[in-house]
C-alpha positions as CSV (number, residue, x, y, z in Angstrom):
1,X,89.5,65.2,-69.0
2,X,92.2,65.5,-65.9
3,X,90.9,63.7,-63.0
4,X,92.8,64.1,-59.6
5,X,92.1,64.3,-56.0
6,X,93.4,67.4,-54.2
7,X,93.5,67.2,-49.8
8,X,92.9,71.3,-49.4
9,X,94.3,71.3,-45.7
10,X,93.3,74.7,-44.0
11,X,95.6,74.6,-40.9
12,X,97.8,77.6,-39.6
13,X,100.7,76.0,-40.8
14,X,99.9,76.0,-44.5
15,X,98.2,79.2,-43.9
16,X,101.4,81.0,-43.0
17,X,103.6,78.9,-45.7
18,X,101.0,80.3,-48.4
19,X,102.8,84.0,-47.8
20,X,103.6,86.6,-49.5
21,X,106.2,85.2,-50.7
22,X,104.1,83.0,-52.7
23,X,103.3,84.1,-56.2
24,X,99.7,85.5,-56.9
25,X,97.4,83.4,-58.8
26,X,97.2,83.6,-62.6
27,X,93.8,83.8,-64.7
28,X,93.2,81.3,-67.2
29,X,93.8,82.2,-70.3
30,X,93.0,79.6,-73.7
31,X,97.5,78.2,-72.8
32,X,96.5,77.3,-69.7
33,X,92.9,76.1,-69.6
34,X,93.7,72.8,-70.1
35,X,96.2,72.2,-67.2
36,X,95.2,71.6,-63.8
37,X,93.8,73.9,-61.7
38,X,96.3,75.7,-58.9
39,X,94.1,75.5,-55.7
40,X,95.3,77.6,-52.7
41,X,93.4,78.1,-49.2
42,X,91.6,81.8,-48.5
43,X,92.0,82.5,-44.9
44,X,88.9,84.1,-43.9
45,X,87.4,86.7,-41.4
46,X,84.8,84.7,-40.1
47,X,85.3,82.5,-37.0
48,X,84.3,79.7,-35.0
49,X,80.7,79.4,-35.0
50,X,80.3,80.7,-38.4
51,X,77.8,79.4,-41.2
52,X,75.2,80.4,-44.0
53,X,77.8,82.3,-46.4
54,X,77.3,84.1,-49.5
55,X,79.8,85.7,-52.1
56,X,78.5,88.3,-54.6
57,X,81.0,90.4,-57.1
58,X,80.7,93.9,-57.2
59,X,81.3,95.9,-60.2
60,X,84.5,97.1,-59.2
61,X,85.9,93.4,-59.2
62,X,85.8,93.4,-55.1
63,X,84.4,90.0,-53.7
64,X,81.6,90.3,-50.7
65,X,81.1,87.4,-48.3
66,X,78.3,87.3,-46.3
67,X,77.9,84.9,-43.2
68,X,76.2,84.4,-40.1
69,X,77.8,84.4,-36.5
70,X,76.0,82.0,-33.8
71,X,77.8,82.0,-30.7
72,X,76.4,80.4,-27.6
73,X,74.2,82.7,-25.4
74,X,74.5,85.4,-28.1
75,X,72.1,86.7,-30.4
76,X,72.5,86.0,-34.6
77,X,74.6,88.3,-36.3
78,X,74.3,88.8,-39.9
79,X,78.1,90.2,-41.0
80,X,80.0,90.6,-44.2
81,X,83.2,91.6,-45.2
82,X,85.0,92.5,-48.7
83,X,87.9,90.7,-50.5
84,X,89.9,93.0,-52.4
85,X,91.6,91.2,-55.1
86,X,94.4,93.8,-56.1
87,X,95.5,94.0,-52.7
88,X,95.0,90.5,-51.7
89,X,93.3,91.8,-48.2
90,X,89.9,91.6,-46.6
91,X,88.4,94.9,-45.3
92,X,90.4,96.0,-41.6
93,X,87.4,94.4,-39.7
94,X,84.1,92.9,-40.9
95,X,80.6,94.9,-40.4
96,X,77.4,93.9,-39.3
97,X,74.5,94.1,-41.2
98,X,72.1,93.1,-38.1
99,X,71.4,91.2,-35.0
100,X,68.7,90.4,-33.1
101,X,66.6,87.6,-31.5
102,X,63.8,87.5,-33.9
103,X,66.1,86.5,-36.8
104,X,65.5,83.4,-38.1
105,X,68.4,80.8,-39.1
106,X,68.3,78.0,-41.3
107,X,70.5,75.8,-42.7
108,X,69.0,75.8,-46.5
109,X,67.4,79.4,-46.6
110,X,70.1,81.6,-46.1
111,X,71.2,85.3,-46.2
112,X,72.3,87.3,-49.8
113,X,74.4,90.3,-50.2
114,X,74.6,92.2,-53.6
115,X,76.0,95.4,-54.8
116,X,74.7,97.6,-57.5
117,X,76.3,100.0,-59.9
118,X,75.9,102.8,-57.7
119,X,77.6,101.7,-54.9
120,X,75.2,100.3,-52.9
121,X,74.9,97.4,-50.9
122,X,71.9,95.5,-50.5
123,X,71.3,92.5,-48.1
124,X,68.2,90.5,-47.6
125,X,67.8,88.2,-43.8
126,X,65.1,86.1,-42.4
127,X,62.8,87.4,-39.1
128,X,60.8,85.4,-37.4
129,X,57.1,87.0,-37.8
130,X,54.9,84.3,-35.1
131,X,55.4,81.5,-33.1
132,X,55.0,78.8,-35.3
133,X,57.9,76.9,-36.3
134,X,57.8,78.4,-40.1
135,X,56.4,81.4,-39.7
136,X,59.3,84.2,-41.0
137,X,59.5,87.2,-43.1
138,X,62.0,88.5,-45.9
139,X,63.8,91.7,-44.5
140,X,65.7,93.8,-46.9
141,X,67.9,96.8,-45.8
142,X,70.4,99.1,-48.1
143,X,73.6,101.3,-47.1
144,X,75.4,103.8,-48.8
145,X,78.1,103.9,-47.0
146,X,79.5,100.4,-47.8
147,X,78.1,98.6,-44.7
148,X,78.7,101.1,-42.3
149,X,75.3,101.8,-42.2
150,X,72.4,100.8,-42.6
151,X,68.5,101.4,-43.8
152,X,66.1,100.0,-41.5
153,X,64.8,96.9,-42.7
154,X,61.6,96.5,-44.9
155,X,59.3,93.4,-45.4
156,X,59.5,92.9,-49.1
157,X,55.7,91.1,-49.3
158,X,53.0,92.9,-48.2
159,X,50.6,90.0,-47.2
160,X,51.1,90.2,-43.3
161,X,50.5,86.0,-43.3
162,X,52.0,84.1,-40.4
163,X,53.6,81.7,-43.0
164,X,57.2,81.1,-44.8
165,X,58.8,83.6,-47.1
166,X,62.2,83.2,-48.2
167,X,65.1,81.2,-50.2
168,X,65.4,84.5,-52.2
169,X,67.4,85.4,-54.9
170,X,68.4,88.9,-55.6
171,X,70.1,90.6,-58.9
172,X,71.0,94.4,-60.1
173,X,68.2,96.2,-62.1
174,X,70.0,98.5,-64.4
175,X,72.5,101.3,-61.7
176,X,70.3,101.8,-58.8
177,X,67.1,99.4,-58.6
178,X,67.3,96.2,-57.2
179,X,65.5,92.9,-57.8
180,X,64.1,90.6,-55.6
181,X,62.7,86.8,-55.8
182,X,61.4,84.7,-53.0
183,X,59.0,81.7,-52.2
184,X,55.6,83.3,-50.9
185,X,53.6,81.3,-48.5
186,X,51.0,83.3,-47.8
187,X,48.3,81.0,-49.7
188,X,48.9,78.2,-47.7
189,X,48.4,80.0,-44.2
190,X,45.4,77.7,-43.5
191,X,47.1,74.6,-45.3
192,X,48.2,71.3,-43.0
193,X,52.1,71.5,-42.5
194,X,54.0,68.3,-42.3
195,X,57.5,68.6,-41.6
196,X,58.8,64.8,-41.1
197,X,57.3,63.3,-44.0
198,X,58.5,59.6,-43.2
199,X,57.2,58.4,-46.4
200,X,59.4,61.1,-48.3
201,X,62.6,60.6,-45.8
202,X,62.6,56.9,-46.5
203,X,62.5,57.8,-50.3
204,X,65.0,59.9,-50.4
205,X,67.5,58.9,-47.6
206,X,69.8,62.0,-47.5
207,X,67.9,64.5,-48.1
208,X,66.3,66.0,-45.2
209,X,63.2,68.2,-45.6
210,X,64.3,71.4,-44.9
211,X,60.8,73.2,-43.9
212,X,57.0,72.8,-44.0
213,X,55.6,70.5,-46.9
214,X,52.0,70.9,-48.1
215,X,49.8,68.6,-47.9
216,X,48.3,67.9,-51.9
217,X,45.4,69.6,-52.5
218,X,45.8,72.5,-49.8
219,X,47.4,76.2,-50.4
220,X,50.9,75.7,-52.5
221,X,53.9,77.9,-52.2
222,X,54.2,80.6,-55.0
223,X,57.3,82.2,-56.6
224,X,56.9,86.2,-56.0
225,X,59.1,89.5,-57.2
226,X,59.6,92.8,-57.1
227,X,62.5,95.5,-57.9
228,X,62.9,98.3,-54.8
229,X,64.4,101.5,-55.0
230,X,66.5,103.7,-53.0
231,X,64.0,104.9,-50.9
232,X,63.0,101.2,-50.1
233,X,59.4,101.6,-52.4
234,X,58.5,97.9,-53.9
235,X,57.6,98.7,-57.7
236,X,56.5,95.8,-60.4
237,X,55.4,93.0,-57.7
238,X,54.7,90.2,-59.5
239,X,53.3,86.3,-58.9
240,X,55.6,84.7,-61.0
241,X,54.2,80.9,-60.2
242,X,51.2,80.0,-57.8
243,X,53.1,76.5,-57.3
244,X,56.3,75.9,-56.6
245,X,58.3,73.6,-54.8
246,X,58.7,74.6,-50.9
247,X,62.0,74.6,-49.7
248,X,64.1,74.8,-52.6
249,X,66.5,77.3,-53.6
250,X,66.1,79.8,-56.1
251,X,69.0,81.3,-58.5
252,X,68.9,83.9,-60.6
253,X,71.4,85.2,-63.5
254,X,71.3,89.0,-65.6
255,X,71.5,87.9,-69.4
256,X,71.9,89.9,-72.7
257,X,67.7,89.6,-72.4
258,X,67.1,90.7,-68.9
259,X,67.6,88.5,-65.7
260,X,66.6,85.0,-65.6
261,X,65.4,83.0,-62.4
262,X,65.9,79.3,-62.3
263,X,63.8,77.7,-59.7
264,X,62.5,73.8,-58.9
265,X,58.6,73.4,-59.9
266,X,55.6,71.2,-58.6
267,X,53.0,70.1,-60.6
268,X,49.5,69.2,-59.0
269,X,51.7,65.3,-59.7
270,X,54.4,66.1,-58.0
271,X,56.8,66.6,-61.0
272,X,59.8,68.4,-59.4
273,X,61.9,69.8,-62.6
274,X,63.7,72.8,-62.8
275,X,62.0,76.2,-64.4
276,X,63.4,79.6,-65.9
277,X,61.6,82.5,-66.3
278,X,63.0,85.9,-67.8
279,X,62.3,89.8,-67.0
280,X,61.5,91.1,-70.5
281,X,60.6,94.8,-69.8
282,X,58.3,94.7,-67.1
283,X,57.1,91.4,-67.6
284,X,57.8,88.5,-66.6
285,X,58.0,85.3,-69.3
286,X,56.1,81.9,-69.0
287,X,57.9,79.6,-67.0
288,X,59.1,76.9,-68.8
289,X,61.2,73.8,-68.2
290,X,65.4,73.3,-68.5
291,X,64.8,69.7,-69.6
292,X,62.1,67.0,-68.7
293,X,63.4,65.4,-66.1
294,X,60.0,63.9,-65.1
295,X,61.0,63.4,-61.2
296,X,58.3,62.5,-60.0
297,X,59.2,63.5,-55.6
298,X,56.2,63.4,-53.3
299,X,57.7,66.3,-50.4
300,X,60.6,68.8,-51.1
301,X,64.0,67.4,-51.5
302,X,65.9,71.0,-50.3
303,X,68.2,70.8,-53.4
304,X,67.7,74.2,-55.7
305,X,69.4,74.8,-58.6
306,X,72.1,77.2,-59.4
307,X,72.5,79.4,-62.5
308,X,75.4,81.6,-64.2
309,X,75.8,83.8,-67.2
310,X,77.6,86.1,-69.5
311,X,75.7,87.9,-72.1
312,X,73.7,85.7,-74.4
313,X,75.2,82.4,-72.7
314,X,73.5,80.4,-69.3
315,X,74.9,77.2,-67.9
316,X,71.8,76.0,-65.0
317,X,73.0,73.2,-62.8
318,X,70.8,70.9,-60.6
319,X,70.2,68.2,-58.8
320,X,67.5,65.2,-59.7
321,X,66.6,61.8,-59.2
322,X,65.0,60.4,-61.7
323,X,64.1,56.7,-61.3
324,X,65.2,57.2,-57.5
325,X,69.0,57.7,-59.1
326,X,70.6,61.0,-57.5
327,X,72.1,62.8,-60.2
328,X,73.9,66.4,-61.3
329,X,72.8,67.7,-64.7
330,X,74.7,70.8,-66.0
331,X,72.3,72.5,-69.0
332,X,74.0,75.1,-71.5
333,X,71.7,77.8,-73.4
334,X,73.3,79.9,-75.9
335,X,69.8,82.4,-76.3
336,X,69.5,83.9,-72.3
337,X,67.1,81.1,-71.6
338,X,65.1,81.1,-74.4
339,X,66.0,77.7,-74.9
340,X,68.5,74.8,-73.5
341,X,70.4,72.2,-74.9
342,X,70.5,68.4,-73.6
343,X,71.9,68.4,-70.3
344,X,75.3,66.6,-69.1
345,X,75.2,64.2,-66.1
346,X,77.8,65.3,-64.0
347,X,77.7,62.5,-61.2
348,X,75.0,60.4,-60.4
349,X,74.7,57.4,-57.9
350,X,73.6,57.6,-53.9
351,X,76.5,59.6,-52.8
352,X,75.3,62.7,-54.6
353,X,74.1,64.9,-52.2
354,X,73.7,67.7,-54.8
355,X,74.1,71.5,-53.6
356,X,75.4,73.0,-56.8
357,X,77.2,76.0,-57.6
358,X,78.4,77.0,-60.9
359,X,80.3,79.9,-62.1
360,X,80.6,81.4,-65.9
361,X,83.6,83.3,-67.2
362,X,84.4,84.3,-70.6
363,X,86.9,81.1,-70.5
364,X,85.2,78.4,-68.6
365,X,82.2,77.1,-66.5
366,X,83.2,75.9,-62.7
367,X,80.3,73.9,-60.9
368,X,80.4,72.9,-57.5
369,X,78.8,70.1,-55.7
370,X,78.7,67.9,-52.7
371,X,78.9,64.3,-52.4
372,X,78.7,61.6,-49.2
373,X,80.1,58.6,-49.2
374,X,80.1,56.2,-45.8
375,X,79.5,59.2,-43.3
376,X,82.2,61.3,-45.7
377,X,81.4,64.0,-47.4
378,X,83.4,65.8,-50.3
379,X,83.1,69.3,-52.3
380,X,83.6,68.3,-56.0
381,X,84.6,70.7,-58.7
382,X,84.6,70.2,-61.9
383,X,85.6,73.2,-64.8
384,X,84.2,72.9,-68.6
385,X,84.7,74.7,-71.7
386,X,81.9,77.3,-72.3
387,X,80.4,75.4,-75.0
388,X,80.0,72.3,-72.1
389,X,81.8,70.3,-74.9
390,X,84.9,69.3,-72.7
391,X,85.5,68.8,-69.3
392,X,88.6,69.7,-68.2
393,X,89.3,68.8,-65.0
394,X,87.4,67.0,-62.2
395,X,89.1,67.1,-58.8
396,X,87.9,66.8,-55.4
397,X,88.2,70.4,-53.7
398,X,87.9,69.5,-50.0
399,X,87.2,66.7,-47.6
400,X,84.4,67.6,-45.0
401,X,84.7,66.8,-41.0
402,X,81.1,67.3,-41.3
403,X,78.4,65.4,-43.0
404,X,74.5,65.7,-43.3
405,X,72.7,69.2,-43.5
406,X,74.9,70.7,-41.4
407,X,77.3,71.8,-43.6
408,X,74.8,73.8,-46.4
409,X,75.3,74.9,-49.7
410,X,79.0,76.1,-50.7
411,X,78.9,78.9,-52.5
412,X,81.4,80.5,-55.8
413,X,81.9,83.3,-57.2
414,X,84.2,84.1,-60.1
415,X,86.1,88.1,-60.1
416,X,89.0,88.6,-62.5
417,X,89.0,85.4,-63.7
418,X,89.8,83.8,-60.1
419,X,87.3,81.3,-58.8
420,X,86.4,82.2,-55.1
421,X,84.8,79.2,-52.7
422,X,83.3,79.2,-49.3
423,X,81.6,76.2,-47.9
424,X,80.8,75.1,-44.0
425,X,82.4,72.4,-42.3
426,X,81.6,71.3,-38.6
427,X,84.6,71.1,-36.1
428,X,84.0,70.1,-32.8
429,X,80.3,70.0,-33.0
430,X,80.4,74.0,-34.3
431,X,80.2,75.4,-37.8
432,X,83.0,76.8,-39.4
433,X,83.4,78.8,-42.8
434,X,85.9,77.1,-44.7
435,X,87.6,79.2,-48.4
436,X,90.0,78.0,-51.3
437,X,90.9,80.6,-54.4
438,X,91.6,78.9,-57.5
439,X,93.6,80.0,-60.6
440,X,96.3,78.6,-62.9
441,X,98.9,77.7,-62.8
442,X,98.7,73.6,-61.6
């Protein structure tokens, strides 16, 4: 294991030394996998006031961030732009997926983007659907045309409940279907909502509840799907859990076996471990555990889990606390989920905030997460062979001006064998999308 702390400094300056004159980064092949990573900073097309991103690969190798714009006195804009890898250039101008007063932002439940093998592009936002603070749908639109246009959006649950849907996850279903996940809250529309939970805050200092927490015994939040086709028809809606934890993230990963969706639980005892189930056909599988964590977490600790995988292999990575001791566990399965092996502790102690990425390649695993130290806060990476037998590097990736919620959940995404980051910092008070690309080459 190689151990070293890189300062990833994203000023103009460096940005115009990092030229073309500089040579492209390398790939990884089994010569270079055990020397350092080469790090370099990815100017992006998203400016001040930025936040919320998400990177998806296309088929075609191209990289898609999505982000949101909030500027003062201006209404949300949901905007993406592609990274084209060959070229080394983002797309002439970035284009808007939608705006609009009614959309709701969030600093955990966040936008997606995804292409499918036919070319089109899919992206899922958040509207508002009442007045209460919670209360916000799951709109899906499609376009053709690579972003230039746009479906009008459909509400992908049919329930018409003034409640929370979202943290969604979304995947390709064979060339032109896609597949959806979100938490459903329709069954607890008459349930007591308790959003400051000072027993739960004091438990877990760090981790600020992110949305509405049922109260035991009233309506829990489900786990819902369903795949949509190019006309924008639901087909194979499914419950896929009638409890689930609130406000976490869910993930989800297309395997040899079908696509699997990694999601945090919640037993009628508050047992908060991470779950998988798989697509077989058109049904879904039993959910069933990662690893018996046993955290035992009385409200929702905003910290989902993250999955990745290539053919028959899955890495999962998540956050816990068992015993009230933050930890990262990174879980390997060699069968598309059928089953996993022990997990790895990553990092553990009270400075692990959690917020995982990972990223699986024919060569290696990366994982991200964030950690806060004394008001600091710091993006971690760490790379792994396939098998999770060796680490190979641990470095710090990038100090944060920010600290707290306000800087989210970075996001990776691996095309071409380059690893591709995005996280949010805070500068001057304002969110700001911050990138680094990462290859060999030390």
């Amino acid at each position: 294991m190689r151990m070293r702390t890189t300062a990833l400094l994203l000023s103009c300056a460096l940005l115009a030394a990092c030229g073309s004159e500089t040579p492209r980064l390398q790939a990884f092949d089994a010569a270079s996998l055990e020397a350092p990573v080469r790090i370099e900073p990815w100017l992006l097309p998203a400016a001040e006031g930025t936040s919320a991103p998400d990177l998806a690969v296309a088929a075609n190798g191209r990289v898609m961030l999505s982000w949101i714009d909030s500027q003062p006195g201006r209404r949300h804009l949901f905007r993406f732009s592609n990274w084209w890898p060959g070229d080394a250039r983002w797309d002439s101008a970035p284009k808007t997926i939608a705006l609009g007063n009614r959309m709701f932002v969030n600093w955990a439940d966040t936008p997606h983007i995804l292409a499918t093998p036919d070319g089109a592009v899919w992206a899922h936002w958040l509207q508002k659907s009442g007045a209460e603070p919670y209360a916000y749908d799951v709109a899906l639109a499609r376009s053709r045309d690579g972003g230039a246009t746009w479906t009008p959006p459909v509400v992908v649950h049919d329930d018409n409940t003034r409640t929370e849907h979202g943290f969604v996850s979304m995947w390709p279903q064979g060339d032109s279907l896609l597949g959806i996940a979100w938490l459903d809250g329709r069954a607890t529309a008459t349930a007591t909502a308790d959003a400051n939970d000072a027993q739960a805050r004091a438990a877990h200092a760090g981790h600020d509840d992110g949305h509405a927490t049922t109260q035991p015994g009233s309506g829990a939040m489900s786990l819902r799907a369903a795949l949509f086709d190019g006309t924008m028809q639901p087909a194979l809606e499914s419950t896929l859990d009638t409890r689930v934890c609130d406000c976490c993230q869910t993930d989800v990963a297309v395997t040899a076996k079908g696509p699997l969706l990694v999601y945090r639980g919640r037993t009628p005892d508050e047992i908060r471990d991470i779950l998988v189930t798989r697509l077989e056909g058109n049904v879904w599988t039993a959910p069933r555990r990662v690893h018996a964590d046993d955290w035992h977490m009385p409200a929702c600790p905003v910290n989902g889990p993250a999955i990745a995988a290539d053919g028959g292999t899955v890495v999962v990575a998540w956050y816990t606390a068992p015993g009230d001791v933050p930890q990262v566990r990174l879980a390997r399965s060699g069968d598309s989920g059928d089953s996993f092996a022990a997990p790895r502790v990553l990092d553990e102690g009270n400075a692990v905030q959690g917020r995982v990425a990972v990223a699986l390649d024919a060569q290696q695993v990366h994982v991200l997460w964030l950690r806060e130290e004394a008001g600091v806060q710091t993006l971690m990476l760490a790379r792994y062979s396939t098998d999770l037998a060796r680490e190979l590097e641990r470095t710090t990736l990038a100090t944060l001006a920010g600290s707290g919620r306000g800087t989210g959940f970075p996001k990776l995404a691996v095309s071409n064998g380059i690893a591709h980051v995005v996280w949010t910092d805070i500068v001057d008070g304002r969110p700001q999308l911050r990138g680094a690309r990462l290859g060999a080459g030390g």
